[in-house]
N, C-alpha and C positions, 0 to 999 in steps of 0.2 A: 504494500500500500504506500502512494507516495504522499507527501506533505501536502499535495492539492484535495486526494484524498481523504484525507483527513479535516478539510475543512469546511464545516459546514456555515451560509452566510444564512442571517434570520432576515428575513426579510418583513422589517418591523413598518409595513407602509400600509396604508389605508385603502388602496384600490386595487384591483387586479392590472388594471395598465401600466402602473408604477412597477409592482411586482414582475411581470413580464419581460417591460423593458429591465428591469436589473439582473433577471436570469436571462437575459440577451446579452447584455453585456459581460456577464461573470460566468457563465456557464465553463469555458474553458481555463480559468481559473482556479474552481468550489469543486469540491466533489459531491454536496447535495445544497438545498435549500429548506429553510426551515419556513414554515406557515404556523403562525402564532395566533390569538383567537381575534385578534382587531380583523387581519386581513380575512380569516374563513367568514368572521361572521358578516365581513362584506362582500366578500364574495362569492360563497358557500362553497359547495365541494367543485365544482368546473374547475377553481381554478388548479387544484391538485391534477385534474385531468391533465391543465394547460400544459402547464411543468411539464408535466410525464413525458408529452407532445414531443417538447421540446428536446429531448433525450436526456432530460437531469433530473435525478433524487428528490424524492420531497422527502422531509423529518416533518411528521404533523406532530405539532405539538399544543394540543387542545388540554393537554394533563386533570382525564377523565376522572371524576370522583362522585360514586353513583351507589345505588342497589349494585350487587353482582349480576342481578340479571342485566339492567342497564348496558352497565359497561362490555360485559359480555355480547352485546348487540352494538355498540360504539366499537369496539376491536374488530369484529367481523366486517361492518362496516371501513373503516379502513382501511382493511386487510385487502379489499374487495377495492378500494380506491387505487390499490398500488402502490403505498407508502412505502419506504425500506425503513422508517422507525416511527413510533409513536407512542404519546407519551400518559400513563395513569399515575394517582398518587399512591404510594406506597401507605400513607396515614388510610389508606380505605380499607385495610385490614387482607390479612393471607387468602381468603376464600375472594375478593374480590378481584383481586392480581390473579389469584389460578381459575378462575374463568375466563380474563382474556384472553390470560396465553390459551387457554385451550380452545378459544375461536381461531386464534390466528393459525395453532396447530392442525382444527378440523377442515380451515379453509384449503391450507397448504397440501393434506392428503390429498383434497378434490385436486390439486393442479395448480391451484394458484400461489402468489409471491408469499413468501414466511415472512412478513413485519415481524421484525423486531418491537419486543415489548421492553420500553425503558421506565422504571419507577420513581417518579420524582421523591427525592428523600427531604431538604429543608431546602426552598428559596432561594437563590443567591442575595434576592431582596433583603433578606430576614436574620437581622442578629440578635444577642442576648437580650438584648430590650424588648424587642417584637414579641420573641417568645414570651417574655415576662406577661409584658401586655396578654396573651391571649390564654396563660395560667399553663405554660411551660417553662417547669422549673430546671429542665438540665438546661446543657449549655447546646450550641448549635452543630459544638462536635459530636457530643453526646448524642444528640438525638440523630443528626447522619447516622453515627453506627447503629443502632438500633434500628432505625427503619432497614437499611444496607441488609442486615442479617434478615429480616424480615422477608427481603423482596427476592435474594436470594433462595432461601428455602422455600419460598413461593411459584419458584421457577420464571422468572421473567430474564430477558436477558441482557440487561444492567439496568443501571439508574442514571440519573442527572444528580451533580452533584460540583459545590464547587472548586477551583482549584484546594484551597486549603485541605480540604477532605481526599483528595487522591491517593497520597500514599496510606492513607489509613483504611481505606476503601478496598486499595492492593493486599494490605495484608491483614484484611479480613475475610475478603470472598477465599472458594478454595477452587473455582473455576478460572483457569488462566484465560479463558474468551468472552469473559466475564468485561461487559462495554462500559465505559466510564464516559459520558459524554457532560461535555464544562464549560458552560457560559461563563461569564465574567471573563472574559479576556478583553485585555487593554496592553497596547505599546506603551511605551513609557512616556510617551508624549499627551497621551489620551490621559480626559477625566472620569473617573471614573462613574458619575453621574448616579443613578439610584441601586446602583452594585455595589454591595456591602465590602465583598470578598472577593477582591480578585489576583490575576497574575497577569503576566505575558506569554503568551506562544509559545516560548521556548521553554519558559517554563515550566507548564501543565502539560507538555508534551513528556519532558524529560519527567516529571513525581508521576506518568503513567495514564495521564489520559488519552482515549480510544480516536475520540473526535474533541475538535472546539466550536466554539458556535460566536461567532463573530455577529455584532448588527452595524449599529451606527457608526462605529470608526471606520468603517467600508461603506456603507449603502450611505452615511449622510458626509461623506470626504467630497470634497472638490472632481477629485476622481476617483471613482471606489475602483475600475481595475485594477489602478496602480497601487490604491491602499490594502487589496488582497493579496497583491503579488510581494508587499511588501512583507506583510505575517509570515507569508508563503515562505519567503527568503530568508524570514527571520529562523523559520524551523531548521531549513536545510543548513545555513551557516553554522549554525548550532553544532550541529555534524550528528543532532538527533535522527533526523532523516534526511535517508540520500534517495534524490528521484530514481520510481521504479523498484526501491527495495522498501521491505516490514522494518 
């Protein structure tokens, strides 16, 4: 897997025409695109069609939290849209996590694409104060593990989680293909804006994350080609990844 590969851009914009034009412009770039709930719920599912269209990845990340039966018809749905990941909360408990995965398993025997099921563990929003606020007394590492082991023996196949939590993430799962996918990335020039916890690129790649999920330091840059190829670059200089190899 190469460093383009591995990066997915969110595409944090309001309309499908915006959305389009910047998988026009960044597809040979990204290795997927992420669809968050501003843009589905403005454009509803066509536009995951659109993507597809296009020949690029969608990550839906609508991060389901439902009855099990619910969500279990949300995954198959999905599944059914063609996503290569998407995302449920891990706080919605073991029996709701192993009902998706086993829509997107029952879809994949008929033939069709195995979505990936990622379990969101804590916000990158959300730090010890949040938690406090909402009568969560561990702390925000705390409760990543906790959920992690959860979603794990649930069978899903990773989570979201932030940079900080990766190497603890690593050496908790006992699945080496076990996906860590991590918002909050920012260069060092970027602010870091309502992201609690973050790193840079080379960073979250080297403590072990699978994928990154870039938005506005790319889709709101002067030029976002050049601001993806810049991440991009940053990963391979690093000498974390070299084009073409894992």
């Amino acid at each position: 897997m190469t460093a383009k590969d591995k990066l997915i851009i969110a595409l944090d914009v309001d309309t499908p025409a915006k959305a389009l034009d910047l998988v026009k412009q960044l597809h040979s770039v990204a290795g997927m695109f992420k669809i968050g709930s501003t843009l589905f719920t403005s454009a509803g599912p066509q536009i995951v069609r659109d993507i597809i269209a296009l020949d690029s990845k969608v990550f839906l990340d609508l991060k389901f939290h439902d009855i099990p039966h619910q969500v279990a018809g949300a995954a198959r749905a999905a599944a059914e849209l063609g996503v290569s990941l998407f995302t449920i909360h891990a706080s919605g408990g073991r029996e709701m996590m192993q009902r998706a995965v086993d829509s997107v398993n029952e879809f994949a025997e008929k033939g069709g694409l195995r979505a990936k099921v990622l379990a969101i563990s804590v916000l990158t929003s959300i730090d010890a104060t949040i938690l406090s606020q909402i009568g969560v007394s561990s702390s925000p590492g705390e409760s990543v593990q906790r959920l992690v082991r959860l979603a794990e023996d649930s069978g899903v196949d990773g989570v979201v989680a932030s940079p900080q939590e990766i190497q603890t993430i690593r050496g908790l799962v006992s699945n080496p293909n076990f996906l860590v996918v991590t918002p909050g990335i920012r260069l060092g020039t970027n602010e870091p804006e309502d992201q609690k916890r973050v790193a840079t690129p080379a960073a979250a790649i080297a403590a072990g994350a699978s994928y990154i999920v870039v938005g506005r330091p790319i889709t709101g840059a002067p030029d976002p080609v050049a601001a993806a190829q810049q991440i991009v670059t940053e990963m391979q200089k690093a000498g974390l990844l070299t084009k073409g190899t894992d």
